[in-house]
C-alpha positions in Angstrom: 0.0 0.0 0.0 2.6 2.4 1.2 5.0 1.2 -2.0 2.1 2.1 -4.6 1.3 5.8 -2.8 4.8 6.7 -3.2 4.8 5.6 -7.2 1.9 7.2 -7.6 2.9 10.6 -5.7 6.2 10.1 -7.3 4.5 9.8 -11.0 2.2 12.6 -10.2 5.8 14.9 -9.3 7.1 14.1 -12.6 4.4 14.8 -14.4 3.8 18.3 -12.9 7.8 18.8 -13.2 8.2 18.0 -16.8 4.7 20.0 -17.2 6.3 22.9 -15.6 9.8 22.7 -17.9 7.7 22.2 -21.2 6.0 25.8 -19.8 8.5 27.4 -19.1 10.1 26.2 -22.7 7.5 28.2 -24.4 7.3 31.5 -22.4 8.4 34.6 -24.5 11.7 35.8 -23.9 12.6 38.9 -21.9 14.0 41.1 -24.3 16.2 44.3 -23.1 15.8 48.1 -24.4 18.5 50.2 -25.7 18.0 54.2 -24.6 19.0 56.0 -27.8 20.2 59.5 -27.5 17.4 62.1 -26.5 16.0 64.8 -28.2 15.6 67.6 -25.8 12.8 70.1 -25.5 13.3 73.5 -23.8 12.3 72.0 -20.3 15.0 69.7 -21.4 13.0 66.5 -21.2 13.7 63.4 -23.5 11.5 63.3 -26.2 12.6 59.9 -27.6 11.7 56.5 -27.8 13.5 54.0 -26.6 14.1 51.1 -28.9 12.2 48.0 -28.1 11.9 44.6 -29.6 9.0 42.3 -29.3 6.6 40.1 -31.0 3.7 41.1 -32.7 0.4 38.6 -32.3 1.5 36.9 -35.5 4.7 35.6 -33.9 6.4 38.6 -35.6 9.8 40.4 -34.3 9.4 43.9 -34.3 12.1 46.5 -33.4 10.5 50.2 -32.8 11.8 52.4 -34.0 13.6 51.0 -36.2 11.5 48.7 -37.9 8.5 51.9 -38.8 8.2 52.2 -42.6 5.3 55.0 -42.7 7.2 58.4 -42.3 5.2 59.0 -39.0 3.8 56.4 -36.2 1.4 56.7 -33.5 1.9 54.8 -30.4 0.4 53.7 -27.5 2.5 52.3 -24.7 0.8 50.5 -21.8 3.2 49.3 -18.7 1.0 47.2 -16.7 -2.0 44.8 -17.8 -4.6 47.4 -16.6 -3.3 49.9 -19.0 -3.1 47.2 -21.8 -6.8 46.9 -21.5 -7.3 51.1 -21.7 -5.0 50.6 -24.5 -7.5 49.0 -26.8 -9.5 52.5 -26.6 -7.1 54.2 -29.0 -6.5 51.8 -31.3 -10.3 52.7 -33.4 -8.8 56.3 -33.3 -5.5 55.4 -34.4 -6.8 53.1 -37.7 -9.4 56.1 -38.6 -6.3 58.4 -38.4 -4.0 56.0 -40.6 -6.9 55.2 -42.8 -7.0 59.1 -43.6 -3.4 59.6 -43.6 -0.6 56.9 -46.0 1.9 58.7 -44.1 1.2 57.2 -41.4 1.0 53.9 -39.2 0.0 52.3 -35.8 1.1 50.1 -33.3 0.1 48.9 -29.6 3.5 48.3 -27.3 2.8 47.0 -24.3 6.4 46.9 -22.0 5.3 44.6 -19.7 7.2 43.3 -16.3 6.1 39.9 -16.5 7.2 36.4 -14.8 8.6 33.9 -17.7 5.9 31.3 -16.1 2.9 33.7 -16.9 3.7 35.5 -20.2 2.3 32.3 -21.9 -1.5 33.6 -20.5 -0.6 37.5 -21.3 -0.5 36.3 -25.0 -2.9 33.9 -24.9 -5.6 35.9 -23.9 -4.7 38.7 -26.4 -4.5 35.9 -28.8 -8.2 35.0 -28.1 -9.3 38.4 -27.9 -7.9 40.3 -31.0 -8.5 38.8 -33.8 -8.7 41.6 -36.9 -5.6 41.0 -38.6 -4.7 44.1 -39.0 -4.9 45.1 -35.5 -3.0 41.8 -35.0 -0.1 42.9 -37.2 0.2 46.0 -34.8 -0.2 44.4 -31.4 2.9 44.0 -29.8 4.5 42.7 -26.7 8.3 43.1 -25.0 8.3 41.4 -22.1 11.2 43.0 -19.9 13.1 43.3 -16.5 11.9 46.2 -14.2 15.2 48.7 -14.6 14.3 48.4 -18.9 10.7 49.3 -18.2 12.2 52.1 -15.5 14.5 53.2 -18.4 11.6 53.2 -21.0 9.7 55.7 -18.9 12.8 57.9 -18.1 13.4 58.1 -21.9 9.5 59.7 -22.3 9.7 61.7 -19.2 7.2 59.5 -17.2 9.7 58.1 -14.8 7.8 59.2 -11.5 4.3 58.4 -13.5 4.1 55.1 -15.3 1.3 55.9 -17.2 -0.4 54.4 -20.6 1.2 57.0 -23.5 0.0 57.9 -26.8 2.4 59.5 -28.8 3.3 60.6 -32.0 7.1 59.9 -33.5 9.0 60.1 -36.8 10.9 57.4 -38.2 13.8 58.3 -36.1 11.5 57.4 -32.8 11.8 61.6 -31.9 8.3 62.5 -29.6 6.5 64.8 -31.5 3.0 64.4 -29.4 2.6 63.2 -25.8 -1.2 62.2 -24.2 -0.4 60.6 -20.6 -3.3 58.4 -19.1 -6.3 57.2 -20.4 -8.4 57.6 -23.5 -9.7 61.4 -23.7 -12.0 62.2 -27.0 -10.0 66.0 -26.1 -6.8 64.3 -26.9 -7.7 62.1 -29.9 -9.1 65.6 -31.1 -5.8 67.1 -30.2 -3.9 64.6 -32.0 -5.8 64.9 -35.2 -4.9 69.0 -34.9 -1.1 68.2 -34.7 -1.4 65.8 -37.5 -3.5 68.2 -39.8 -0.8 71.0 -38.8 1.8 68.6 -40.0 0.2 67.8 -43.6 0.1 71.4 -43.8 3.9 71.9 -44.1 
């Protein structure tokens, strides 16, 4: 009796083991970010975007901002998986903006502090809820260690506030519009100005 509880407690140990290894095998990686040089505004905060690499929802690697075609981008940058979900409120915004504008794209960045063992369930459950392709193609995640996330912010002058962004670059990643926190109509409204005001150049 006592011989077959220990194979069976023993069996039940290696499964959940070698269950554990095999997810752990296909967590996403932690990726780091580079701090480029700044471009400084009169108050002389940094007004640029750190590069970042991560996978889109198609398995994709994606370098920002390197890897922006479109002479302009718009960006929303959640930190935490709160702000992910206020995230999705910019994104109709964003594809009515590019949709009125080729010189323009979108993309979603979540830099996300998250444990090996759950990143797995972060994309999953974006995986299940996104399914538009196109908003697919610009959903992307870069799982990193605290001090990147903590550089990320100090790069776009949130270090003290880690809060959702939407901003506005070039090609070169340079800040040229800033909205901290959530979704505002105001902002979107804002945006659309600065964008109009740029055409007009």
């Amino acid at each position: 009796m006592r011989r077959s509880t220990l194979r069976t407690l023993l069996a039940i140990f290696l499964i959940v083991f070698t269950a554990g290894v095999a997810w752990l095998m296909i967590a996403p990686p932690t990726t780091d970010i580079t701090v480029r040089e700044c471009v400084t505004g009169a108050d002389d905060a940094c007004l640029t975007l750190p590069r970042v690499m991560g996978d889109n929802l198609n398995g994709e690697t994606i370098t920002l901002p390197d890897d922006i075609s479109s002479e302009y981008a718009l960006l929303v940058v959640p930190f935490d998986r709160e702000q992910q979900t206020q995230a999705a409120n910019w994104l109709p915004v964003y594809q009515d903006i590019v949709a009125e504008h080729d010189n323009l794209s979108y993309y979603s960045v979540a830099i996300l502090v998250v444990e090996a063992p759950f990143r797995p369930l972060v994309v999953g459950g974006l995986n299940v809820a996104i399914v538009d392709p196109e908003v697919r193609q610009a959903v992307m995640i870069a799982f990193v260690e605290e001090s990147d996330q903590q550089d990320a912010l100090t790069a776009l002058n949130h270090a003290d506030e880690p809060s959702l962004l939407a901003l506005l670059v070039n090609q070169q990643g340079e800040v040229l519009w800033q909205h901290a926190g959530v979704y505002e109509p105001s902002a979107a409204d804002e945006l659309r100005t600065v964008i109009t005001n740029m055409d007009g150049n």
